[in-house]
C-alpha positions in Angstrom: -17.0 -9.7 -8.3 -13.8 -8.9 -6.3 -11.8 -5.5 -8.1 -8.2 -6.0 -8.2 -5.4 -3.3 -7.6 -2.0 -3.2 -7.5 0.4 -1.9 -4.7 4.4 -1.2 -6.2 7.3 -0.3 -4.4 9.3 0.8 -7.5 11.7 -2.2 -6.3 15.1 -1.8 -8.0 16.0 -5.5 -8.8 19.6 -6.9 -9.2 21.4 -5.4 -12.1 19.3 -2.4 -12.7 18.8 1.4 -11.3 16.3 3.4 -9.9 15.8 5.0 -12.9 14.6 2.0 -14.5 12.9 1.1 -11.6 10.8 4.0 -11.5 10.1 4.1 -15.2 8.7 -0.2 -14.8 6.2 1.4 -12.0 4.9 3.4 -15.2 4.8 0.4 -17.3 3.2 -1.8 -14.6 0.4 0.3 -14.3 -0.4 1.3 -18.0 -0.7 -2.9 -17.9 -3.1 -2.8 -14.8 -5.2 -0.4 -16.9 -4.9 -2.7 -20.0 -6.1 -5.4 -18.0 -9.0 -4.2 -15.8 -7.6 -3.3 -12.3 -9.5 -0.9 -10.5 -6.6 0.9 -8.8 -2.6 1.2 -8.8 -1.1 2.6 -5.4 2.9 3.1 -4.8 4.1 3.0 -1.4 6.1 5.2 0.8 9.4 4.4 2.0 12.5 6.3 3.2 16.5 4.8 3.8 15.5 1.9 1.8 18.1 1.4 -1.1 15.9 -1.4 -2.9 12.7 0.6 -3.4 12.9 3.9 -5.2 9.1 5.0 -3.8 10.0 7.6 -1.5 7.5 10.0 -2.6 4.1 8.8 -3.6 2.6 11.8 -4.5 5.1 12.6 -7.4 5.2 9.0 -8.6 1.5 9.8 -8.5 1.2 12.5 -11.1 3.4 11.1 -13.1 1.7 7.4 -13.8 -1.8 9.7 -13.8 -0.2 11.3 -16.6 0.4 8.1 -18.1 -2.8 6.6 -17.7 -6.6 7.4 -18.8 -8.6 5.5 -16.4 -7.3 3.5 -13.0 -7.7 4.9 -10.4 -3.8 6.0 -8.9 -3.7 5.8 -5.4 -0.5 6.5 -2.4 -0.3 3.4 -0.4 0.1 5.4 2.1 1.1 8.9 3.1 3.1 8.2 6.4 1.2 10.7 8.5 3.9 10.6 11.4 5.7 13.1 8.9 3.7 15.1 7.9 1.0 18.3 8.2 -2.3 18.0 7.3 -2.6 20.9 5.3 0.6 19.9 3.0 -1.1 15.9 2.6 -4.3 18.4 1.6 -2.5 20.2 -1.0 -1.1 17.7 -2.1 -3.7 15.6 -3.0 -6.1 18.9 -4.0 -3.7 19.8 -7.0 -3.8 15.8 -7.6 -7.6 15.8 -7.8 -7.7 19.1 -9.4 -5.6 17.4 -12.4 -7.1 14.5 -12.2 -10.6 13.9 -10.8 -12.4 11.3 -9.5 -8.9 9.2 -10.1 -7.1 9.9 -7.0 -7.0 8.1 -4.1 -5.2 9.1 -0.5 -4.2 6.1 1.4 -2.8 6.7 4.7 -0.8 5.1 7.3 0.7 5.7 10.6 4.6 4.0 10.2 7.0 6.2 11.7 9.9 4.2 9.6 13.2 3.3 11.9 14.0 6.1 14.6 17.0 7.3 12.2 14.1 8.6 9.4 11.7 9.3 11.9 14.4 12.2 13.1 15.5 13.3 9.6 11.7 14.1 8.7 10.6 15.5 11.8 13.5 17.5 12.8 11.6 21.1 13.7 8.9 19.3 15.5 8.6 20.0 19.0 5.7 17.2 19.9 3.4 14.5 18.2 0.4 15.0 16.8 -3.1 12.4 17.2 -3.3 10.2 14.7 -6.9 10.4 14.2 -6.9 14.0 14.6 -4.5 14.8 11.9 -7.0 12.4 9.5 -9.8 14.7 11.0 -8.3 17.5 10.0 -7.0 16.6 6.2 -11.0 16.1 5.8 -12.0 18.7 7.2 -8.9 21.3 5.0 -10.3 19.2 1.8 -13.9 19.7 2.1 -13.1 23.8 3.5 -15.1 23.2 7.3 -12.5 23.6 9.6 -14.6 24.4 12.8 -13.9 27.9 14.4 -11.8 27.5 17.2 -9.2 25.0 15.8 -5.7 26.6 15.3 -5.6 27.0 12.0 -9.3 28.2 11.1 -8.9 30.8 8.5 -6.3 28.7 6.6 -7.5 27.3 3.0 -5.8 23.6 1.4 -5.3 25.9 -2.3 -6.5 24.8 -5.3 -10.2 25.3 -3.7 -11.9 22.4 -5.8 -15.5 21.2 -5.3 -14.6 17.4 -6.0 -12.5 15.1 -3.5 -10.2 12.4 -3.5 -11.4 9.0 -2.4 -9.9 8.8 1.1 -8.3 4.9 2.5 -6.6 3.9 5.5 -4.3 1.1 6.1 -4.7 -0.8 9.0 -3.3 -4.0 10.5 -5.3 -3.4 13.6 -9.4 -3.4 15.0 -8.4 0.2 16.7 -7.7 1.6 13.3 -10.6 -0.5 11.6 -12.8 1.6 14.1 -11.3 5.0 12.8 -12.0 3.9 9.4 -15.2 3.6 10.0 -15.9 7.0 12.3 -14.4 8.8 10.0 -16.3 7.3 6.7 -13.1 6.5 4.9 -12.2 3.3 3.0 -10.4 0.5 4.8 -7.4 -1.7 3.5 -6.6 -3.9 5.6 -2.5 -5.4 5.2 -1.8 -8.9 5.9 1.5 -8.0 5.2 2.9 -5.6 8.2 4.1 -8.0 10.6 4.3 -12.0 11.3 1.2 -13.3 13.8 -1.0 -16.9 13.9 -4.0 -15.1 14.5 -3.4 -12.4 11.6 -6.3 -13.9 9.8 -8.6 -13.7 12.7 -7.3 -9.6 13.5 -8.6 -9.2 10.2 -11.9 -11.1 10.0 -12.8 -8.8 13.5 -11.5 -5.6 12.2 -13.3 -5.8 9.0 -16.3 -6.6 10.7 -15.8 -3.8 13.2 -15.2 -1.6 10.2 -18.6 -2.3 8.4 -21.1 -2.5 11.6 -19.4 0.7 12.8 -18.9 2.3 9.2 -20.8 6.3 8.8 -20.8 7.8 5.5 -18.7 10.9 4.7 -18.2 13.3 2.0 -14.8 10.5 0.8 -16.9 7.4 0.7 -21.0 6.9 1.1 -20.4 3.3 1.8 -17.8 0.6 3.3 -15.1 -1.0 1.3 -12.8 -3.5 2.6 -9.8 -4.1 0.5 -7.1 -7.0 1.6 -3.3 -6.8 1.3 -1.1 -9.6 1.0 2.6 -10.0 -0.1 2.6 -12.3 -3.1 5.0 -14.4 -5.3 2.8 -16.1 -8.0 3.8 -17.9 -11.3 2.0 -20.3 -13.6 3.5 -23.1 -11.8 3.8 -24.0 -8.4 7.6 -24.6 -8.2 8.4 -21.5 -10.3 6.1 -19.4 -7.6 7.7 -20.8 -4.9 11.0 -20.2 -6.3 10.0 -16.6 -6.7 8.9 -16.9 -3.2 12.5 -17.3 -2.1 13.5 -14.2 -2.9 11.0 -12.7 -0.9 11.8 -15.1 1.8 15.3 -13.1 2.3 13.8 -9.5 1.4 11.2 -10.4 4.5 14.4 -10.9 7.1 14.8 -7.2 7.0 18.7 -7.0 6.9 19.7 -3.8 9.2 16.6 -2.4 8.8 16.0 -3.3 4.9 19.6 -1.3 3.7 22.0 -4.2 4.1 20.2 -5.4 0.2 21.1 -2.6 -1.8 18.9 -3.9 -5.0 16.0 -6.5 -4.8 17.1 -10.0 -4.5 17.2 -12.7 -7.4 16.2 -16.1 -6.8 20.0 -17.1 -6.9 21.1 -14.7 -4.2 18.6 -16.1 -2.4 19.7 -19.4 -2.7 22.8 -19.1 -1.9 22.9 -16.7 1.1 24.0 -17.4 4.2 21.2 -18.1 6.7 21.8 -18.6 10.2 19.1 -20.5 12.4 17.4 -18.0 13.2 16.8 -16.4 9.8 15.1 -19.8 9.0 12.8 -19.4 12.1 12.1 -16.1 10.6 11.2 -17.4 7.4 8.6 -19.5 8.4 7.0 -17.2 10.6 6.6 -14.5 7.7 5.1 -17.0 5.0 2.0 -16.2 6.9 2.6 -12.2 5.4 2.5 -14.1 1.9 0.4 -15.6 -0.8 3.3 -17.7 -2.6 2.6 -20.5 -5.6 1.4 -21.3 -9.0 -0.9 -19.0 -10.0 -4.5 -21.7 -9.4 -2.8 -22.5 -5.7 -2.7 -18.6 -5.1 -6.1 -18.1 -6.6 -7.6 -20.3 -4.4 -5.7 -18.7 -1.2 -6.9 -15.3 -2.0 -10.3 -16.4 -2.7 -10.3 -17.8 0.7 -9.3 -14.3 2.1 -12.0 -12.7 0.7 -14.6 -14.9 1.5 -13.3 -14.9 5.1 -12.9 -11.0 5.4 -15.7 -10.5 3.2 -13.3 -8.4 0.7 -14.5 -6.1 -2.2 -11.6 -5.7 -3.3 -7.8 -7.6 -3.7 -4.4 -5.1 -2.8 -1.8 -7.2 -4.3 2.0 -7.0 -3.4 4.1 -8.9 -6.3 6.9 -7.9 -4.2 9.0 -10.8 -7.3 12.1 -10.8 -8.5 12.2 -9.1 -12.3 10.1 -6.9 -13.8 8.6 -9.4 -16.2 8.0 -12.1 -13.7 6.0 -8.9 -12.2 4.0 -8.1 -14.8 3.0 -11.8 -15.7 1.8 -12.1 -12.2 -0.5 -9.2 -12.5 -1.8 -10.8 -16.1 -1.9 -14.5 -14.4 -4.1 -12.6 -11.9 -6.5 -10.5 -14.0 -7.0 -13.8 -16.0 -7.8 -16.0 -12.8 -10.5 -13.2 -11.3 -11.8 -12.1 -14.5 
């Protein structure tokens, strides 16, 4: 049977703050627990005035500290920003807190050039993507080899358990680092508009099982699938929701011309050029938008395609109670 999980952006709809934002991502995923899901990851993104998830690893302790059993997850740690031995730290005092409950998700999105620049500002070149994954493993299992840089260094609290280690890929390259490097793979329908999206996907998750070795993070290959989704108990009222998400999806000077989430009436009564319509139709293919037994249906058909363990679900909807009856709609279709 297919697990379930949950990824929130602490969105900050129309008429509230981040405050409450931040304090529904709590709520959201003491309901996820209630219901069954297997995991609850929050996302990373800077210079976005709509999402208040800038920091998954704090939002992290805190809805670990609110919950008993899901697994909490970052979805991801932007690795473009970052050192390895801060992401190992990091997630070390998470585990140490926490174990067997913590998952690292990671991603390679350097963001728009403007945060790119305020979060590297001391750095003087760019590291390998795969070779800063390489070396998170290696600072959270205590085998850096002998002549790298930094041998001699220890990721403190020295703990003898792990976090369960994920990347997020939209791509077969990445699929193949996945699987070198033993880790889980999450594939996201949801990065960028294409027509063959669903056959990237189909091949990288292929490529990621024939090609998967086992690691001290995961002894065996799981393929989770990520798709944007609007969802009600009716078609109309799904699609509806999916309007809203329509004009999140055009981006707006780089997602800060929105200052809070949009409601089905901004939606419906902005301004949309011809292009922005042309841009609409091109992202529903990012989406999984509908009544709740059109949606089931969908995702069913994704993870019979891609051969899926395991559902990533974006309810990127307007209002936090349209939110969290998606996630129950959900939990009672895949039960």
């Amino acid at each position: 049977m297919v697990k379930l999980g949950i990824l929130d952006y602490a969105q900050i709809d129309e008429g509230s703050s981040s405050k409450e934002a931040l304090n529904n991502t709590i709520k959201l995923a003491q309901y996820c627990e209630s219901l069954g899901y297997e995991r609850f990851w929050v996302a990373e993104h800077h210079n976005v005035p709509a999402f208040a998830s800038s920091s998954p690893e704090l939002l992290m302790m805190k809805l670990l500290a609110h919950t008993e059993k899901i697994r909490i997850g970052s979805g991801g740690v932007m690795l473009p920003h970052y050192a390895p031995l801060k992401v190992a730290e990091n997630f070390r005092i998470l585990e140490a807190y926490y174990p067997h409950r913590v998952d690292l998700g990671m991603g390679n999105s350097r963001g728009t050039s403007q945060v790119y620049a305020a979060l590297n500002e001391d750095k003087s070149f760019k590291q390998n993507y795969e070779q800063k994954i390489v070396d998170i493993q290696a600072f959270l299992t205590d085998s850096l080899d002998q002549d790298h840089a930094q041998h001699g260094i220890a990721a403190n609290p020295v703990i003898e358990h792990r976090p369960q280690m994920w990347l997020l890929s939209s791509s077969v390259k990445s699929a193949r680092i996945a699987a070198r490097l033993g880790l889980g793979y999450c594939f996201g329908v949801f990065p960028y508009a294409s027509k063959d999206r669903l056959q990237v996907g189909i091949e990288a998750c292929q490529v990621y099982r024939d090609e998967f070795k086992p690691s001290a993070f995961m002894t065996e290959p799981i393929v989770s699938v990520a798709p944007f989704l609007a969802v009600a108990e009716t078609e109309d009222e799904g699609l509806a929701f999916a309007e809203a998400l329509d004009l999140w999806l055009l981006g707006l000077d780089n997602f800060s011309e929105l200052k809070q989430f949009p409601s089905i009436e901004t939606a419906r009564h902005f301004n949309y050029s011809d292009t922005d319509r042309q841009a609409i139709t091109r992202n529903r293919i990012r989406s999984v938008v509908g009544g709740i037994e059109s949606v089931t249906a969908q995702l069913k058909s994704y993870v019979n395609q891609l051969q899926a363990d395991e559902l990533l679900l974006v309810p990127l909807m307007p209002g936090f109670n349209n939110r969290k009856k998606a996630i129950e709609l959900l939990a009672e279709a895949f039960k």
